[in-house]
KEKE-3310 file (N, C-alpha, C; in steps of 0.2 Angstrom, whole numbers, plus 5000, padded with zeros to 4 digits):
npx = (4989:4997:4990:4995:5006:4998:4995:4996:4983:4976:4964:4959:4947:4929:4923:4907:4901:4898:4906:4918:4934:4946:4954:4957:4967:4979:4999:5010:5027:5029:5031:5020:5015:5018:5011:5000:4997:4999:4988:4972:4960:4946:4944:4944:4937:4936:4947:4958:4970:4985:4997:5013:5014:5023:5022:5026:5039:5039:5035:5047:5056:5052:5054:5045:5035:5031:5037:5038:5046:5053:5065:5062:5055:5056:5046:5031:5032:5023:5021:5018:5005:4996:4996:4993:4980:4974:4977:4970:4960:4956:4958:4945:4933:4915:4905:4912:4920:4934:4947:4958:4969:4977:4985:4981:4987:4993:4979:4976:4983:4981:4968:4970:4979:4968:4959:4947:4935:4926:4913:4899:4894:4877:4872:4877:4891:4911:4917:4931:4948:4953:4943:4935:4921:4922:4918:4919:4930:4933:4934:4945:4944:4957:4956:4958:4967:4955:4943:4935:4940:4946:4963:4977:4986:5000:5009:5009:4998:4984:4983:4987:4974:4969:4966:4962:4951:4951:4936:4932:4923:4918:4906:4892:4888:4877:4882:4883:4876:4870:4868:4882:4892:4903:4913:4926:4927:4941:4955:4973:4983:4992:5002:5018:5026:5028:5016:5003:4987:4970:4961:4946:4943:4948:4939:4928:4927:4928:4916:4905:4907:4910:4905:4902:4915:4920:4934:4947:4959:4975:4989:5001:5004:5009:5008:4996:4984:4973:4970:4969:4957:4948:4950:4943:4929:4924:4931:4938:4957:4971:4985:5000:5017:5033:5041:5039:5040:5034:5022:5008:5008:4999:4996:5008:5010:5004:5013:5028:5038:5051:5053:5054:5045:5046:5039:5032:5048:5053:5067:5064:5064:5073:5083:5088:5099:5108:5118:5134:5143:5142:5152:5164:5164:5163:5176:5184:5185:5178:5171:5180:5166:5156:5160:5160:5146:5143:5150:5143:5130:5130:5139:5153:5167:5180:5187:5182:5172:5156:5142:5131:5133:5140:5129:5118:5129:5128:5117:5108:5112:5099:5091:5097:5097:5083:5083:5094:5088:5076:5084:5089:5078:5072:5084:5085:5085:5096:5102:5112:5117:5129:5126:5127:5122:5112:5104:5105:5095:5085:5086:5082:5068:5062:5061:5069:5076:5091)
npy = (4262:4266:4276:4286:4291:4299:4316:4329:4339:4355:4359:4345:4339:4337:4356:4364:4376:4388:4388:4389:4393:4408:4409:4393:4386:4376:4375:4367:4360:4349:4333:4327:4315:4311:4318:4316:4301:4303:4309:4304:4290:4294:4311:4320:4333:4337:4337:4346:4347:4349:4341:4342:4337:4321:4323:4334:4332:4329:4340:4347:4340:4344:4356:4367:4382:4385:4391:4383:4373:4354:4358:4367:4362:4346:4333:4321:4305:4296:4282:4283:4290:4281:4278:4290:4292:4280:4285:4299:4292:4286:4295:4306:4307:4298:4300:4313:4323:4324:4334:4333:4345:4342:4339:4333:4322:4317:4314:4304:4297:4292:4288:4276:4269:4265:4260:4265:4263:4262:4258:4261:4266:4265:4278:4285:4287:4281:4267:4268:4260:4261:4263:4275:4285:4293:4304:4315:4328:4344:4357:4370:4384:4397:4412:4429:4443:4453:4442:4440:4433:4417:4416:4414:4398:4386:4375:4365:4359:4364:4374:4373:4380:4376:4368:4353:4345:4334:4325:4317:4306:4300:4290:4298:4315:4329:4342:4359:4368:4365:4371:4378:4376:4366:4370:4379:4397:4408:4421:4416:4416:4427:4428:4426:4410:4392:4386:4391:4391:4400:4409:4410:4402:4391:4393:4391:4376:4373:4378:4374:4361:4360:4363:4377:4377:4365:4353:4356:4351:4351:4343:4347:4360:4374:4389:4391:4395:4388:4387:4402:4403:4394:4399:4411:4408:4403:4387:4378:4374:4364:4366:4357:4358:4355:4366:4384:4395:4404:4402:4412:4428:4431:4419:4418:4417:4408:4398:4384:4388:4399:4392:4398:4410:4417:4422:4437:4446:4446:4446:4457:4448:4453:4455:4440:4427:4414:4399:4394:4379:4367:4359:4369:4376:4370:4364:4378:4386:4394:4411:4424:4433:4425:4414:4420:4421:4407:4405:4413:4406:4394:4383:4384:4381:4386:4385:4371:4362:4363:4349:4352:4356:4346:4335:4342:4340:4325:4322:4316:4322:4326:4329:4335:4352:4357:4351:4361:4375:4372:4372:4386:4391:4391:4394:4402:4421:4432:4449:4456:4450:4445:4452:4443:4432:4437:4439:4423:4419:4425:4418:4406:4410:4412:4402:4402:4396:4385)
npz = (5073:5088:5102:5107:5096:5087:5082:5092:5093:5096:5097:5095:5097:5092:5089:5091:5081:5089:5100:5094:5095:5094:5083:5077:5070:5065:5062:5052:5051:5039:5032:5022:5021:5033:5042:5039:5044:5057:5060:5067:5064:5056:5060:5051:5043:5030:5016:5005:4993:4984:4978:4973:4959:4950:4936:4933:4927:4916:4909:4911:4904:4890:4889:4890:4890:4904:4920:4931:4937:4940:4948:4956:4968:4978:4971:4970:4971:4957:4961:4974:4977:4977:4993:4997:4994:5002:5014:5017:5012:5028:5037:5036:5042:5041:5027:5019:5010:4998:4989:4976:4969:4952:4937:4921:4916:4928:4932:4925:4929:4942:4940:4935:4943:4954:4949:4941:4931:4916:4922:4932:4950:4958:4957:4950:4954:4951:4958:4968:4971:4986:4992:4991:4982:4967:4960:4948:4938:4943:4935:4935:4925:4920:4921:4911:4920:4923:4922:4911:4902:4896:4898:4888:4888:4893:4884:4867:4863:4861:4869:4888:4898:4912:4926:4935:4949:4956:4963:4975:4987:5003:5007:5009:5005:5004:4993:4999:4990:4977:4964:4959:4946:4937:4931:4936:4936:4937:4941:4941:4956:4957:4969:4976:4974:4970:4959:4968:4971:4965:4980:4977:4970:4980:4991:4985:4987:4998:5007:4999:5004:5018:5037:5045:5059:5056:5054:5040:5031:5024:5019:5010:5011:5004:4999:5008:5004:5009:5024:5023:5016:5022:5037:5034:5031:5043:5047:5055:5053:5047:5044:5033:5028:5021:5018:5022:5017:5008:5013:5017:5025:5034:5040:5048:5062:5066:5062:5067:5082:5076:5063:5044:5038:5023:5012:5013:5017:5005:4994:4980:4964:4953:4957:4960:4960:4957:4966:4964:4958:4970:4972:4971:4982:4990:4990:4991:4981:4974:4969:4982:4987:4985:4993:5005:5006:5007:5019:5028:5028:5034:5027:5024:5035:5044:5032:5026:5020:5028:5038:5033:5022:5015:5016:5007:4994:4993:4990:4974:4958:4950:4963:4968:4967:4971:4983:4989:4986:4994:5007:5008:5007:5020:5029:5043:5041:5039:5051:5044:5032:5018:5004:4990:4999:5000:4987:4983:4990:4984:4972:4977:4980:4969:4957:4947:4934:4932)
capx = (4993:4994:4987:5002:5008:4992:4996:4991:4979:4974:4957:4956:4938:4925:4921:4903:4903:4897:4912:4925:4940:4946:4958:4957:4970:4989:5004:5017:5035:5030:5029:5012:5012:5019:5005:4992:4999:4999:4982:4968:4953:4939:4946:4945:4928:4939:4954:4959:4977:4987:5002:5018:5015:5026:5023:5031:5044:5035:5035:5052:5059:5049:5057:5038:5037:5032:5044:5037:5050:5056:5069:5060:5054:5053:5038:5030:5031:5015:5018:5015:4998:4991:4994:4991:4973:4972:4979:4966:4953:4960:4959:4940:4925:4911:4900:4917:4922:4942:4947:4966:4970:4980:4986:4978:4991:4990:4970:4974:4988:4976:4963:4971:4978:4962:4953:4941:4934:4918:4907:4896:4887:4867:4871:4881:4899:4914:4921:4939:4950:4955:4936:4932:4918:4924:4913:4919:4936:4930:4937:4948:4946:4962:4955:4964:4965:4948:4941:4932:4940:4951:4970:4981:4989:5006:5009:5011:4994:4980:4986:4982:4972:4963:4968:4959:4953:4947:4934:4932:4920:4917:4901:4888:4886:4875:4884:4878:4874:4869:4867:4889:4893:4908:4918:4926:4933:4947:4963:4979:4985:4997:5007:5023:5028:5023:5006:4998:4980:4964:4957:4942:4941:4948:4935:4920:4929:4926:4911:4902:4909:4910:4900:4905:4916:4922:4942:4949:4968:4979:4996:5002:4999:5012:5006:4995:4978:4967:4969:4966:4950:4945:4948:4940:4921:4922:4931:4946:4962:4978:4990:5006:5022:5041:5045:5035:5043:5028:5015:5003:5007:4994:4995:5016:5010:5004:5019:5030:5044:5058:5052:5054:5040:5052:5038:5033:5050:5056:5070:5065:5065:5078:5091:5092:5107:5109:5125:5139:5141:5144:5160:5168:5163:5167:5186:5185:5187:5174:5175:5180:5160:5153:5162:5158:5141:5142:5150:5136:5124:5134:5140:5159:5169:5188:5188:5182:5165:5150:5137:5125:5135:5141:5123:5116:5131:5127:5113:5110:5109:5090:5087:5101:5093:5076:5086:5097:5082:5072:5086:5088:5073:5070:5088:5082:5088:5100:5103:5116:5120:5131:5122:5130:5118:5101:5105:5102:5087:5080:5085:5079:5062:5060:5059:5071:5080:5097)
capy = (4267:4269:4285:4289:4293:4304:4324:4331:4345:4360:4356:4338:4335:4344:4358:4368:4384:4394:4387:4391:4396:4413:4407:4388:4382:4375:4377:4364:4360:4342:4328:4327:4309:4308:4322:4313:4297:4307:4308:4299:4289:4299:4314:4326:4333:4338:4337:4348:4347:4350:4338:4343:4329:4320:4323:4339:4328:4330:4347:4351:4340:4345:4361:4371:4387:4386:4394:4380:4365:4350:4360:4372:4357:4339:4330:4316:4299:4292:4276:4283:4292:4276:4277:4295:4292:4279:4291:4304:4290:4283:4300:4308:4307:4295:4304:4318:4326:4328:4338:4335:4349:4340:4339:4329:4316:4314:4311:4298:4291:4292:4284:4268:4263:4264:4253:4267:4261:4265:4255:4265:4265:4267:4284:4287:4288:4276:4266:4266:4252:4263:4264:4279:4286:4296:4308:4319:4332:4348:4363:4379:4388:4401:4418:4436:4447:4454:4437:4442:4425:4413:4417:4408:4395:4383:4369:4366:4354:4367:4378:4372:4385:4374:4362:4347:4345:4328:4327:4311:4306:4296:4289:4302:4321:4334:4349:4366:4372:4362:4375:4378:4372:4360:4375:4387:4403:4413:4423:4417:4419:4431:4429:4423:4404:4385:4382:4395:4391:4406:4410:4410:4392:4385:4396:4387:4371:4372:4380:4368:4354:4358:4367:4379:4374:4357:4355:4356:4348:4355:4339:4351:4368:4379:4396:4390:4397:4384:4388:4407:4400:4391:4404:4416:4403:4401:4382:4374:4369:4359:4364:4356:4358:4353:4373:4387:4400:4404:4404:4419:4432:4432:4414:4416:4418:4400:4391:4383:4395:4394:4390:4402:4413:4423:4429:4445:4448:4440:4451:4458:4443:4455:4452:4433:4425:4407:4398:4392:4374:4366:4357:4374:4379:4364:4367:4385:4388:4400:4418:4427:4435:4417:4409:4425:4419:4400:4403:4415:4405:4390:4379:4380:4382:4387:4385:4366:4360:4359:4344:4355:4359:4338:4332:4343:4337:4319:4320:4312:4327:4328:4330:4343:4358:4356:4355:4366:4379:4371:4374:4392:4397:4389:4395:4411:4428:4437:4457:4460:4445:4447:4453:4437:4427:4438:4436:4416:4416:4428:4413:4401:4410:4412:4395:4405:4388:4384)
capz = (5076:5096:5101:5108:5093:5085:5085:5099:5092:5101:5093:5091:5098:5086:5095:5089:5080:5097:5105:5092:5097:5089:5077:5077:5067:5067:5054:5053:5047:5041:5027:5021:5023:5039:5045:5038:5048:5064:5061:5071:5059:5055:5063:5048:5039:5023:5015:4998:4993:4977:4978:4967:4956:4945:4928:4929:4924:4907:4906:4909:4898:4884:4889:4889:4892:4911:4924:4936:4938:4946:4954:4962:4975:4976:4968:4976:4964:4955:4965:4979:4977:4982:4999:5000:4994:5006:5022:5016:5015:5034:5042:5034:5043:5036:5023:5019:5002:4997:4983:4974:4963:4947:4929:4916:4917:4937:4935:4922:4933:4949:4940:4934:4951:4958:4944:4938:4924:4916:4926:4938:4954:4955:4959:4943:4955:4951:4963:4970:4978:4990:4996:4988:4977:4962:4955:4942:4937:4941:4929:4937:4921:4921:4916:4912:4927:4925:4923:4905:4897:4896:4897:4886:4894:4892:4879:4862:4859:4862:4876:4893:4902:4915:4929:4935:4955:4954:4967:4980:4992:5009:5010:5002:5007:4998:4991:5001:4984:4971:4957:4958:4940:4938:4928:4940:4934:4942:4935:4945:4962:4956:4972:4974:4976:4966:4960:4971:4969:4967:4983:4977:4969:4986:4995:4982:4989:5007:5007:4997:5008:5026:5039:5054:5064:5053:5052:5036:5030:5018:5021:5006:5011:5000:5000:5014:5004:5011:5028:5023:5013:5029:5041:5033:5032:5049:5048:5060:5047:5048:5034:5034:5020:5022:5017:5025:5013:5004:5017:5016:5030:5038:5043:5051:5070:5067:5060:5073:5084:5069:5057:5040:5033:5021:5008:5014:5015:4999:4988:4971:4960:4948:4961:4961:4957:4957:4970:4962:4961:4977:4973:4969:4989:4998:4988:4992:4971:4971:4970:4988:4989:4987:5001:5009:5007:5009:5027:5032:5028:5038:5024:5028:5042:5045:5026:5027:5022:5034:5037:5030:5015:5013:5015:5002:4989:4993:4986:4967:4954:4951:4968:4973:4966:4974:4992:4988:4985:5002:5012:5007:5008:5026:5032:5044:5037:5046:5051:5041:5031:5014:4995:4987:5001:4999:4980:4982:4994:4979:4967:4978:4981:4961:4953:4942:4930:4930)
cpx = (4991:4991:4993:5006:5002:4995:4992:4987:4977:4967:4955:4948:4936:4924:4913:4902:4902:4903:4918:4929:4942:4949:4960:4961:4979:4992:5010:5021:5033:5028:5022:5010:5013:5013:5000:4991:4998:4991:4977:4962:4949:4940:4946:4940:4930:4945:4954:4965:4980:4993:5008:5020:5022:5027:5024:5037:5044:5037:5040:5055:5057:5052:5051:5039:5034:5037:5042:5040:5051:5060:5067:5057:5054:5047:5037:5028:5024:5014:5018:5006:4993:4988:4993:4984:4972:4973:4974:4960:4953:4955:4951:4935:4921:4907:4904:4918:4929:4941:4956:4965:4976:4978:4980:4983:4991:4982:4972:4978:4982:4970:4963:4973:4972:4957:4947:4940:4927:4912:4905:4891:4881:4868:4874:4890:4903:4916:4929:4942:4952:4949:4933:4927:4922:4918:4914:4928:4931:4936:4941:4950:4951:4961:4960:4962:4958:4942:4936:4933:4945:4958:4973:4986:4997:5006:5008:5002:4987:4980:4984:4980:4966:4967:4963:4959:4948:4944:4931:4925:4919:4913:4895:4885:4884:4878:4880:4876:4874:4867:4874:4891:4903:4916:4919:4930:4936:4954:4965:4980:4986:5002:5012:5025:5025:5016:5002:4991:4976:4962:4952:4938:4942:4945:4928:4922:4925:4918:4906:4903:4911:4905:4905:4908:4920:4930:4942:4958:4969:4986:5001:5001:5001:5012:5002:4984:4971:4966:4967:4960:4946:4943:4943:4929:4920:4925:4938:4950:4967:4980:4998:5012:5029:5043:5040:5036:5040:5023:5016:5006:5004:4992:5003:5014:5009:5006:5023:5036:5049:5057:5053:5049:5043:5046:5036:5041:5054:5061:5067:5068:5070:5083:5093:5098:5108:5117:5128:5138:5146:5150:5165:5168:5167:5175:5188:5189:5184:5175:5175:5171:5155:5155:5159:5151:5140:5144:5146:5130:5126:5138:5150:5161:5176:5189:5189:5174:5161:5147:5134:5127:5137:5133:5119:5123:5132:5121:5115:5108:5102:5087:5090:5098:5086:5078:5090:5092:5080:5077:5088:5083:5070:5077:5082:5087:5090:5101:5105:5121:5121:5124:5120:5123:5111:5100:5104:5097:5083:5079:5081:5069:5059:5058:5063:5075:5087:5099)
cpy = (4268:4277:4289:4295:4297:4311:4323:4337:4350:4360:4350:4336:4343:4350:4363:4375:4390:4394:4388:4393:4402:4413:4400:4385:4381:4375:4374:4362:4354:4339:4328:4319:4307:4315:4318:4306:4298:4308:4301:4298:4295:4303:4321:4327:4335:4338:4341:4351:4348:4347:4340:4334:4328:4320:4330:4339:4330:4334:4351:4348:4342:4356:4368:4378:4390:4388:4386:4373:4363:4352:4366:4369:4351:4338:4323:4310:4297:4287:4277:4285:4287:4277:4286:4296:4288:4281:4292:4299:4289:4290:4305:4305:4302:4302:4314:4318:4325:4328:4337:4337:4344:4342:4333:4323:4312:4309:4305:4293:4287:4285:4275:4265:4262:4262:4257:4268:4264:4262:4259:4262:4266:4273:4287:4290:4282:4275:4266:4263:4255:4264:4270:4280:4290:4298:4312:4324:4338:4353:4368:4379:4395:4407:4423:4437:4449:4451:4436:4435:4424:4415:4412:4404:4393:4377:4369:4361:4357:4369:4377:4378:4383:4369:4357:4347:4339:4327:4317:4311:4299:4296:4293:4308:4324:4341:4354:4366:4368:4364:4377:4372:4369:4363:4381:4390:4409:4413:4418:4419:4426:4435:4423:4415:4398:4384:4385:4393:4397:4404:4408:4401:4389:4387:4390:4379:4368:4374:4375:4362:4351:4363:4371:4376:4366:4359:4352:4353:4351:4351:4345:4358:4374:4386:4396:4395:4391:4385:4397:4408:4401:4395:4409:4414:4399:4393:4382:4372:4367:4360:4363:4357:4357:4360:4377:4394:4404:4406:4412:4423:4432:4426:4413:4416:4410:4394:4389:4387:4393:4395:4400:4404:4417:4426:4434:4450:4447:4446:4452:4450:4446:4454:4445:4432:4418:4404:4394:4384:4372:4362:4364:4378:4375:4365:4371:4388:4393:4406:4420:4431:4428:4412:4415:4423:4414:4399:4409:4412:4395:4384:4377:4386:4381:4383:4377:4367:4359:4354:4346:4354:4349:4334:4335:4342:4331:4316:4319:4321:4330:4330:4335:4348:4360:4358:4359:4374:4379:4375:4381:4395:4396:4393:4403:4415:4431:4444:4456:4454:4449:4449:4447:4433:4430:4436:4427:4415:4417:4422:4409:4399:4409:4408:4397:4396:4391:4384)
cpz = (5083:5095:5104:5101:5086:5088:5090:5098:5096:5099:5092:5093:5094:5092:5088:5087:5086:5100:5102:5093:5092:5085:5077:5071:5070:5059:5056:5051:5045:5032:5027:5023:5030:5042:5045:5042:5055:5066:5063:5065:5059:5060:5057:5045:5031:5022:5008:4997:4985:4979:4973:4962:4949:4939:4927:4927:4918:4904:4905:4906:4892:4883:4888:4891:4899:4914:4930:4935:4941:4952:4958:4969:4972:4975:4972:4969:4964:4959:4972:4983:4979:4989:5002:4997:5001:5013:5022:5017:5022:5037:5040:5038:5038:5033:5022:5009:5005:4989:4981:4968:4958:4939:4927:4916:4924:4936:4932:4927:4938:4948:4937:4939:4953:4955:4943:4934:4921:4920:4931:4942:4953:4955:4955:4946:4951:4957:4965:4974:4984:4995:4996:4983:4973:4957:4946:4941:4937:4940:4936:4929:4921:4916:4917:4921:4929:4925:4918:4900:4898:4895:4893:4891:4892:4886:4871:4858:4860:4871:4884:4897:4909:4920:4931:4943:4954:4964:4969:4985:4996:5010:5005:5009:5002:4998:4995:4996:4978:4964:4956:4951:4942:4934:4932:4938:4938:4939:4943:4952:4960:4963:4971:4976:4968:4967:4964:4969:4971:4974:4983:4974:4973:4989:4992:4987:4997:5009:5005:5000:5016:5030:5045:5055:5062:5052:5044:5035:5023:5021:5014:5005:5005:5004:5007:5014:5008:5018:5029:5022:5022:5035:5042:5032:5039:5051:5051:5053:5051:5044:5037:5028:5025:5023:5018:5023:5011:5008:5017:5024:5034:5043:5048:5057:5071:5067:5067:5075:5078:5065:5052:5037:5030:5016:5008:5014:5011:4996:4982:4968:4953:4952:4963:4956:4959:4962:4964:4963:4967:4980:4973:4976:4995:4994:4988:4985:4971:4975:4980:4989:4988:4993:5004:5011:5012:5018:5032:5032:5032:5032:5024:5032:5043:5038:5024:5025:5028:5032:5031:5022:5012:5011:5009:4994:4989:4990:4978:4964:4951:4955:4971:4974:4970:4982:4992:4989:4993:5007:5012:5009:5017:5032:5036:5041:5044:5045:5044:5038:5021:5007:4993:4991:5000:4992:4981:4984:4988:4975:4970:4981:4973:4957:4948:4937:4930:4924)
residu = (UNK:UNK:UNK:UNK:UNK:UNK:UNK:UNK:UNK:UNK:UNK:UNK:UNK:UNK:UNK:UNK:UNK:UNK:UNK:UNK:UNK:UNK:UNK:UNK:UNK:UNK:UNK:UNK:UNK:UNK:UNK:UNK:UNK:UNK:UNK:UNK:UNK:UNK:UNK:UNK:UNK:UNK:UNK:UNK:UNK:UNK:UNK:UNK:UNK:UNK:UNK:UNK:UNK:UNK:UNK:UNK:UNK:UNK:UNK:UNK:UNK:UNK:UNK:UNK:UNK:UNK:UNK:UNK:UNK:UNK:UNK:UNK:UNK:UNK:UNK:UNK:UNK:UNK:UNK:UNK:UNK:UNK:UNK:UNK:UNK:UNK:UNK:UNK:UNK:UNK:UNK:UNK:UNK:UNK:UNK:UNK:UNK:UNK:UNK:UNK:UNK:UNK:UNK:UNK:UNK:UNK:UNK:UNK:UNK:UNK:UNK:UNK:UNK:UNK:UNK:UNK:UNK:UNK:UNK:UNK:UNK:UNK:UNK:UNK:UNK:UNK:UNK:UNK:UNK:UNK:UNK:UNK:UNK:UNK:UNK:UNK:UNK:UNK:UNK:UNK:UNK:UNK:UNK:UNK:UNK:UNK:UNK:UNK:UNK:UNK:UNK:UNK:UNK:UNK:UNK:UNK:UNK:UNK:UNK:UNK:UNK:UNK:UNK:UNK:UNK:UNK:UNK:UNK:UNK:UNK:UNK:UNK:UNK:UNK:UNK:UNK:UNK:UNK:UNK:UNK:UNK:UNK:UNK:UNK:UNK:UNK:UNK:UNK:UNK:UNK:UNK:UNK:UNK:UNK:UNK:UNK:UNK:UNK:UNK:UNK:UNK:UNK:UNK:UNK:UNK:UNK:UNK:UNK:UNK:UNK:UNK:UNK:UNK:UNK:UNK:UNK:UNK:UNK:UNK:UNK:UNK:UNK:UNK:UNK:UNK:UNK:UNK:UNK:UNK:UNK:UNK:UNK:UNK:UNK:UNK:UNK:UNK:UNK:UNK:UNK:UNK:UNK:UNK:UNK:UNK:UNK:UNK:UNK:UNK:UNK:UNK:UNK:UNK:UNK:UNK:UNK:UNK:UNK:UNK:UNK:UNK:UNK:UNK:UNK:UNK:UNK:UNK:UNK:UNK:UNK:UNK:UNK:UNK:UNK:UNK:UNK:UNK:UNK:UNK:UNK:UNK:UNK:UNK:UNK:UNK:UNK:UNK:UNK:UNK:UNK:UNK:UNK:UNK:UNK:UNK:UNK:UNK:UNK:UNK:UNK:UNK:UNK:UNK:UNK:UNK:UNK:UNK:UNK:UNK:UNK:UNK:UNK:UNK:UNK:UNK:UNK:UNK:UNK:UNK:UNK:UNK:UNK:UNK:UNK:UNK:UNK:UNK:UNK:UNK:UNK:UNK:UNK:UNK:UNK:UNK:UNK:UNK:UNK:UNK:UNK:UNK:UNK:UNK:UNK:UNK:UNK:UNK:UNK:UNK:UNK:UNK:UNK:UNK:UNK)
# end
């Protein structure tokens, strides 16, 4: 890749913890592969990401009793996680950890592209073709609120209450802390968005893996806790996501002009109300407070379809819902814009199911 075409960082040479700048980080609207692409080699000293992976395919056919489905975002397909292992390896510092939170299906996926089989290095790692070491799955046990023990989880074959952060490495760094067991306990976010991860498990993360002053990456930011983690241990981030709906408050001054940080002001999730389908809008069928909607929020025009509104019913059925949601939740909020439209943001912040 020229260098022309590398982000242009307001940080990109390391800079020394003396010389940090007072909030060293950026927040931006982007594919997570084409972020990590924009990235210069060995330009990052960690990555720890949570992908919306594909076998939540799984779980919403089986009909389980999570709220978290495919349509609440696109998912990124198993045959692609190749080449987002080898980005993350591309862009890591020699002798760098990365950390991707997953399912127990992911890992297994993960680990057979990348031909990890029993055989182990002298040092008890496996190796991966993408030129990583592979260490181990380390546990987020899912405790109650007051973190006394294990919450019941989801599923039907001995209840999951655990996720999986399978842990990578470039070269060989030693753990700050090598007494941090491989089972970390923490309830729930219990803020609003997809797969939110604890605080305090992606705070163990960074802290054990980087120093002052080191940039962190999050090409999947979400909620955007990794760069709150990060901020708060004194380290430089980069978190990027397609939708910025979600990001943590505290990080909005950082996303780019425009963009939508709507969960602070998210509706009451009792007032969601799901849109109508989108043939019934572009025909002007549906009721007079639904079109009211669709043409505040630009979808048609002199009682004609918009772009907006034709490119999200071109899409294939599986993939409607997901952008339908995204662009809801990215549209900006206006003064005094109808009920009928805050009622769909509300759906489209909920993950509520069709």
């Amino acid at each position: 890749m020229s260098e022309s075409n590398l982000l242009d960082l307001p940080f990109g040479a390391r800079h020394q913890a003396s010389s940090r700048p007072a909030d060293a980080g950026r927040v931006l609207v982007s594919d997570a592969f084409e972020l990590l692409r924009g990235l210069a080699p060995e330009s990052v000293d960690l990555v720890v990401t949570d992908p919306p992976y594909e076998s939540l395919q799984i779980h919403r056919a089986r009909g389980t009793t999570t709220r978290l489905t495919t349509n609440w975002f696109a998912t990124v397909p198993d045959a692609r996680l190749p080449e987002l292992l080898r980005e993350v390896y591309r862009v890591l510092r020699p002798d760098r950890h990365f950390y991707l939170f997953c399912d127990e299906v992911t890992a297994d996926v993960i680990k057979q592209q990348q031909g990890v089989g029993a055989a182990r290095l002298p040092n008890g790692a496996r190796r991966c073709s993408c030129g990583f070491s592979y260490w181990k799955e380390v546990i987020w046990a899912k405790t109650t609120l007051d973190g006394a023990k294990i919450r019941g989880g989801t599923g039907y074959h001995y209840r999951a209450a655990s996720e999986r952060i399978l842990f990578f490495e470039k070269g060989k760094r030693v753990l700050n802390d090598l007494g941090i067991p491989d089972v970390l306990m923490s309830p729930r976010a219990g803020v609003p968005g997809p797969a939110v991860k604890p605080g305090a498990v992606v705070r163990t993360l960074i802290a054990q893996s980087t120093a002052e002053g080191e940039l962190v990456v999050d090409p999947f930011c979400g909620s955007g806790v990794v760069g709150v983690e990060a901020r708060g241990l004194s380290r430089r981030f980069l978190l990027g996501d397609l939708d910025l709906a979600y990001l943590d408050p505290s990080l909005a001054a950082l996303a780019p002009a425009g963009a939508v940080v709507a969960r602070a002001a998210a509706p009451s999730d009792s007032e969601a109300r799901q849109p109508p389908e989108l043939e019934l809008l572009a025909t002007i069928s549906a009721s007079e407070e639904e079109l009211e909607a669709a043409r505040a929020c630009g979808w048609i025009e002199d009682d004609a379809p918009t772009s907006a509104l034709e490119k999200l019913m071109a899409l294939r059925p599986k993939e409607r819902e997901a952008a339908l949601r995204r662009a809801l939740r990215a549209d900006a909020i206006r003064p005094s814009e109808p009920e009928t439209l805050r009622a769909w943001r509300a759906w489209a912040l909920s993950g509520r199911r069709r």
